[in-house]
N, C-alpha and C positions, 0 to 999 in steps of 0.2 A: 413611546410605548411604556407603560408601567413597569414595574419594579418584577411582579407576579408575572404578566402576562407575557416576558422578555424569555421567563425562565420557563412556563408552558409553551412556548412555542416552539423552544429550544426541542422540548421535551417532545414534544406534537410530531416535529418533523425528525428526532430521533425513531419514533417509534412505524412512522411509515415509512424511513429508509430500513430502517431494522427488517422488516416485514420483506423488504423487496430484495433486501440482502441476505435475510435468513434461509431462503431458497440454493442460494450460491455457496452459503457456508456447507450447508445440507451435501451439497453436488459435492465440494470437495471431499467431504469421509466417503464419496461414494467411486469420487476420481482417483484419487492417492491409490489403493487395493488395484483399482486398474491399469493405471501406471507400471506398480512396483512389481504386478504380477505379468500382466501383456509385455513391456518391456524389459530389455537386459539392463543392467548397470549402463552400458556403453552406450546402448540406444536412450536410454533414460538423461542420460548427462548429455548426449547430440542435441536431444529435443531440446532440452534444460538451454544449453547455449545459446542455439537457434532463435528462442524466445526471447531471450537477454538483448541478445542483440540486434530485433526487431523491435525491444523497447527502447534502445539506445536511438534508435532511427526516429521513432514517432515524433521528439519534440523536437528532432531538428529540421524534420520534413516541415510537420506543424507550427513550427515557429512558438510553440507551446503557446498558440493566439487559444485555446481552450481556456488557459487560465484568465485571460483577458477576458475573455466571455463574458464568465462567472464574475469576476471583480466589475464589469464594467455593467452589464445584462441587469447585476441588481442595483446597482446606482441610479437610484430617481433620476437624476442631472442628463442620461445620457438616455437617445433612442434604443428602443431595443433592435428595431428594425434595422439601422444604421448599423449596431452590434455585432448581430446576426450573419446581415451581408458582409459585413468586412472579414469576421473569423471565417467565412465559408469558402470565401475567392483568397486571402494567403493560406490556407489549407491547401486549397486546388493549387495553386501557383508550386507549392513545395511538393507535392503527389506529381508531377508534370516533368517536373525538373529529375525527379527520382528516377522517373520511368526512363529520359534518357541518359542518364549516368547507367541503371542496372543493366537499362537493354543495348549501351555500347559494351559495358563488361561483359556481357554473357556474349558477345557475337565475337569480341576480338579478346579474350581472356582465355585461358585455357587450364585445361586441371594439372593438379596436381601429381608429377611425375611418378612420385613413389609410393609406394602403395599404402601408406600409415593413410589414419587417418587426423588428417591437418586441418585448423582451423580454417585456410582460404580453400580450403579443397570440400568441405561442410560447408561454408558461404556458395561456393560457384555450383556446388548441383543441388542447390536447393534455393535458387534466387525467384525464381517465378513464385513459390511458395512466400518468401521474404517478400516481397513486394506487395503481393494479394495482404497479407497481414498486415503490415503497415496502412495500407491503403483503407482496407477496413475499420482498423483501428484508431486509426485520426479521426475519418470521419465520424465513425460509432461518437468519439470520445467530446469530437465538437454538438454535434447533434445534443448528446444527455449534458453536455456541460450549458450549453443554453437551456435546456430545459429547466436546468435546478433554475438559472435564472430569471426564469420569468415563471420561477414558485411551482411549476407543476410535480409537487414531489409525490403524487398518489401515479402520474404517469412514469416519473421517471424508477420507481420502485415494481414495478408492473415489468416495464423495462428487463429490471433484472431479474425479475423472474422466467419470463419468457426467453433471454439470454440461456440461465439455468437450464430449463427445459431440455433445450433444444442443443446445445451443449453437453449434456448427457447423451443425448440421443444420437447425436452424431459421433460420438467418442464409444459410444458400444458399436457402431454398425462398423466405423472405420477401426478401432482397433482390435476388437473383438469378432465383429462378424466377417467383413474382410480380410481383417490380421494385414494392415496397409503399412505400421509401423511408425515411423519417427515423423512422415508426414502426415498423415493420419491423425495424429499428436495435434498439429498444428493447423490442419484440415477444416477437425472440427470448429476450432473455434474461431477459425475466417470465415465457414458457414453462417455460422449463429450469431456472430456481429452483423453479417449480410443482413440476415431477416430483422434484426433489431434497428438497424440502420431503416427499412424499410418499413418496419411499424411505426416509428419515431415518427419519420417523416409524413403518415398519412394519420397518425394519430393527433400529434399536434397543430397540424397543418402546418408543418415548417412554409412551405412555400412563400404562406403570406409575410415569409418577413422578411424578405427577398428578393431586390432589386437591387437592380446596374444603377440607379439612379439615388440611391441612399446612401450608395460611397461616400462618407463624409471624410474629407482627406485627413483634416486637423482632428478628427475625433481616430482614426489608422491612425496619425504619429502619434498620439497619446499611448494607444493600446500596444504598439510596436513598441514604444518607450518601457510598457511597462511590462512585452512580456519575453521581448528580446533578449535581456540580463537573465530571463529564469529558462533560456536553451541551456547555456553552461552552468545554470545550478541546477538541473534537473538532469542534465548530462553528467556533470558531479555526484548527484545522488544516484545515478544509476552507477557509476564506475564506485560508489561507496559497495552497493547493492550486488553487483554483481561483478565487480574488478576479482573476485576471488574465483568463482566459474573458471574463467579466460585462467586466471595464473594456474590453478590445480591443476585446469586440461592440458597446459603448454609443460607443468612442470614434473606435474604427477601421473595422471592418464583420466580418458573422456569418464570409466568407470567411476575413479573418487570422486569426481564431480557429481555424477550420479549418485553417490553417497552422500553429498554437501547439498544436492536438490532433496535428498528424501527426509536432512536433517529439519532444512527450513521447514520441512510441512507443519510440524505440531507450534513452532514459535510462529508463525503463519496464523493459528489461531487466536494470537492474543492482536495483533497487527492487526486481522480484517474485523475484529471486537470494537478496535478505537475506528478505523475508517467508516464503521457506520455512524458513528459518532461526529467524526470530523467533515460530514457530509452535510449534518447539521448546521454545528458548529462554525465553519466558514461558511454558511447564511448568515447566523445570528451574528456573527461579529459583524460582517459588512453593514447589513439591515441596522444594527443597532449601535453603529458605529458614532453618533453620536446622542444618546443616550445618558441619564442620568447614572451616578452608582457605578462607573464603568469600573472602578476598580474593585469592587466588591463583589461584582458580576464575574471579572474573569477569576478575583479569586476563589469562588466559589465554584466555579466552574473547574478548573484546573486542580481544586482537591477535590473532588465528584470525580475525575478522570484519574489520577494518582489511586484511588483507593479504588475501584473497579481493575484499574491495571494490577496493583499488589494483590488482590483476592483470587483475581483470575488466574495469574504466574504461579501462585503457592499452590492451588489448586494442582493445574498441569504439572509444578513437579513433584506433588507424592504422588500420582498416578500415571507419569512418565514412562514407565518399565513398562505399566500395564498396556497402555496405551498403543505404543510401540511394536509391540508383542502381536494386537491385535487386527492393529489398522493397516502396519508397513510391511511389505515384502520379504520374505524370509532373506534374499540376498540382499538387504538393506538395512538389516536391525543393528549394522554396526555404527548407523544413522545415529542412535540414540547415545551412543560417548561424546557429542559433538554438540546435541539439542539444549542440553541444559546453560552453558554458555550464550549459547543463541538466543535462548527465553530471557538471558536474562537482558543482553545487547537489548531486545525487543523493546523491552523497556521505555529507556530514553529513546530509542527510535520514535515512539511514540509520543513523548514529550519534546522532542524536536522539534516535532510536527506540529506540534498545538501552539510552541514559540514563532513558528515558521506563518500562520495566521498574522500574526502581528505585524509582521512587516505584507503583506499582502495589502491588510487592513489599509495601514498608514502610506501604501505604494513605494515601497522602500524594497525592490526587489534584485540590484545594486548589493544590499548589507548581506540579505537572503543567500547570492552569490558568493560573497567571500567568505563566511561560513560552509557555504558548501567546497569549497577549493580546500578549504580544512580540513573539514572531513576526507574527502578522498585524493589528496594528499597524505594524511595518515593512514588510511587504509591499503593503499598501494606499498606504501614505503615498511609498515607489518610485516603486507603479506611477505613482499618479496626475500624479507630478512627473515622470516620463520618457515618460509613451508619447503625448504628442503632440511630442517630441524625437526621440525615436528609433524609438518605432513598436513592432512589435514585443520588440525587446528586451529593453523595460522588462519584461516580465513574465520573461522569464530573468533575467536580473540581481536583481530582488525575489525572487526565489526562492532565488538563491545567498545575497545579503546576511542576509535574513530567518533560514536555516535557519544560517547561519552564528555570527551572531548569537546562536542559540538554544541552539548547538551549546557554543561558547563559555560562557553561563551555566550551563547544565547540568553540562559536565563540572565546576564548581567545585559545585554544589548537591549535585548528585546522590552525590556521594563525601563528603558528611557523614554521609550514612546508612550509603553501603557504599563506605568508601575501596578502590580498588583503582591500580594504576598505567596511566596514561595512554600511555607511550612517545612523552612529548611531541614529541623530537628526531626519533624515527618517523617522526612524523604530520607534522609541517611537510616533511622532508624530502622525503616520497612527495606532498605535497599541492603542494611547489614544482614537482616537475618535472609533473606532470599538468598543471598552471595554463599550464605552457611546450608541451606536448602541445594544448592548446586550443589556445593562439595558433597555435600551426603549422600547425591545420587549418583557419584561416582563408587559407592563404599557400600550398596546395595547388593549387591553380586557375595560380596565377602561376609556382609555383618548384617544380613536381611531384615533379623526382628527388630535391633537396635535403631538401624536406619529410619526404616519406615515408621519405629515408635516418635522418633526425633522430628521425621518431614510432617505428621500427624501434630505432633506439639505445634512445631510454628507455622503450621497452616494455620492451627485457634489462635495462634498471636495475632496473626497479619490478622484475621478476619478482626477480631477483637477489638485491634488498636482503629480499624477503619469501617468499621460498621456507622459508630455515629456520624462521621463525617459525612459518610453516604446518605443517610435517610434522611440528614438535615436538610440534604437539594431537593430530596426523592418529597418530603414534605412541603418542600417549597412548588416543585412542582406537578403535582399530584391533584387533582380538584379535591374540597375540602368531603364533600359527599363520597367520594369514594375513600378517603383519609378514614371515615367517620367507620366504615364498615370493615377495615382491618386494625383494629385497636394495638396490636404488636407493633406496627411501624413509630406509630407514638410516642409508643414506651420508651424504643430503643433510642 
């Protein structure tokens, strides 16, 4: 594929994940106000948990054969049908196994004696719930994970819309119109994976790709080879993700947790920015994996991502206070001493992610793994040492240092495989004044016009210094005709 048409399709299937996901983003400003308002601190942080830890379940019921899907589904080399069948039956095999693990715990398990409320005593009356989720959620996640691969992304964006939808709707009726609570929370959205699970399936006619007899044994060891190593680094990245949840509730109470769920929400928005992006993006690397220009390509790509991410962050923190104010529950606006940290951790979370393609790419998911034991190894080892110092914090800061940390390795690892240029001078330069953007939002309360005159200044920097580097891809991938009829983009 040409040099142009590598970076429009990039762009193509950017903008119809965009489309399918800008539904979702939508739902959140409209979730967050019901959350903060329908639930307490306590019940906000049960739910919070509950969900963590039906994520922590998903890849290892699934075998994370999702990922395999995707890496395998777009490789010309291999059947799709073969694919299909094989991620469907070790899905079912790990959904089967669950069922008897949960449903000997719930028969010969028993609650919890004393009246607090404890981490196994929220697992054991709410397992029927944990299981429905899980079960839903594999399956939703293998269904749209074949999908991307066999290219249908105008379905799979539809997808999430319909997801959206219905998801709203079930989350007014159960916590609003019922008033059902923490399961309610969770209700919803094992409903609305249901129906997405079932439009998937007669939409694209999953069925046809689905036999007992396209078991290819030797093409299962490849895919198990390659997606076995990323249970415990996606298990790592969730104990990155959410090892702070579990310590705040065990050492603080369910409440600051509920305070540490309301912070994520706004750095939440820079995170699902790049995930429509990297939705793309691990197509185009696979699909174009060998390709001319490949290092030119990802360099161009990963400064196109860098200066979307610094624009976006500088944005969100002069309009932090306001934001906060207006979106998050009045018993949660202590959310916002906490977010500015977290926006900025986002960051490299985000450029993790885009190094973490690399080894996907090159099936190096092995290296993927020991990187992730770093990361949450340092996250764990933070928290545990700050949060009866500082309290909350600890888990912002373990997040920043951890992904930071991770960020760091990688960029030297991951360009063994595919050197590309970093714009190191870039990166620290947009990464100093953001850092100075934080502090400021702490000094807003005290020193209002000074502050805001300051977050106002280097927001025009960050824009400033990252405009061109932006319009230089947005020009590359742009049709010239429509190029032709906004003369501004030109200029800049």
């Amino acid at each position: 594929m040409g040099s142009q048409s590598r970076y429009k399709k990039l762009f193509s299937n950017t903008i119809i994940f965009a489309i399918g996901s800008f539904s979702s983003k939508i739902l959140v400003l409209f979730l967050v106000p019901i959350y903060t308002n329908a639930l307490t601190t306590s019940e906000l942080g049960i739910a919070d948990l509950l969900q963590q830890i039906s994520n922590w379940l998903v890849p290892i019921v699934s075998l994370t054969v999702s990922e395999a899907i995707t890496r395998f589904g777009l490789d010309k080399a291999y059947n799709k049908k073969s694919v299909f069948t094989i991620g469907t039956i070790l899905n079912s095999l790990g959904l089967i196994v669950l069922l008897v693990i949960m449903a000997i715990t719930l028969i010969f398990g028993h609650k919890s004696a004393s009246g607090d409320t404890t981490i196994d005593k929220i697992v054991f009356d709410n397992g029927i719930i944990l299981y429905l989720y899980v079960f839903m959620a594999s399956l939703k996640q293998v269904f749209a994970y074949f999908i991307r691969a066999i290219e249908k992304v105008k379905l799979y964006a539809t997808v999430g819309i319909l997801t959206t939808f219905f998801t709203l709707l079930f989350t007014v009726l159960l916590l609003l119109g019922f008033k059902i609570g923490v399961k309610g929370y969770l209700l919803a959205i094992i409903l609305s994976d249901f129906l997405a699970i079932i439009y998937m399936f007669f939409a694209a006619k999953l069925w046809r790709y689905f036999s007992f007899k396209s078991f290819d044994k030797p093409v299962a060891k490849q895919m198990l080879a390659y997606c076995v190593p990323l249970i415990p680094t996606q298990i790592m990245w969730l104990i990155t993700n959410t090892s702070s949840s579990l310590i705040v509730t065990v050492f603080l109470s369910d409440s600051a947790n509920g305070i540490l769920s309301a912070a994520y929400k706004i750095p939440n928005i820079i995170s699902t920015v790049y995930t429509i992006f990297a939705l793309a993006w691990n197509m185009s690397a696979v699909l174009e994996k060998d390709g001319d220009e490949q290092e030119k390509f990802y360099e161009n790509v990963f400064e196109c991502n860098q200066s979307v991410m610094y624009i976006l962050s500088a944005v969100i923190l002069v309009f932090l206070h306001f934001i906060t104010n207006i979106w998050i529950g009045a018993d949660f606006r202590e959310s916002v001493m906490y977010a500015p940290i977290l926006i900025y951790a986002t960051i490299f979370t985000c450029f993790v992610t885009f190094m973490g393609t690399i080894y996907a790419v090159h099936k190096k998911s092995v290296r993927s793994l020991v990187t992730a034991l770093i990361s949450g190894g340092v996250n764990i080892i933070i928290n545990l040492s700050l949060v009866k110092v500082i309290g909350i914090y600890s888990a912002a800061v373990a997040a920043l240092v951890s992904y930071l940390t991770v960020f760091i390795i990688r960029s030297i690892d991951c360009r063994r495989y595919q050197p590309f240029n970093l714009h190191i001078k870039k990166l620290l330069l947009n990464c100093g004044i953001l850092a100075f953007m934080c502090v400021l939002n702490y000094t807003v309360n005290s020193f209002a016009i000074i502050s805001y005159t300051l977050l106002g200044i280097c927001m025009v920097i960050i824009i400033a210094l990252n405009i061109k580097s932006l319009m230089k891809v947005v020009r590359i991938m742009i049709p010239k005709k429509i190029l032709d009829k906004i003369p501004l983009i030109n200029k800049l």
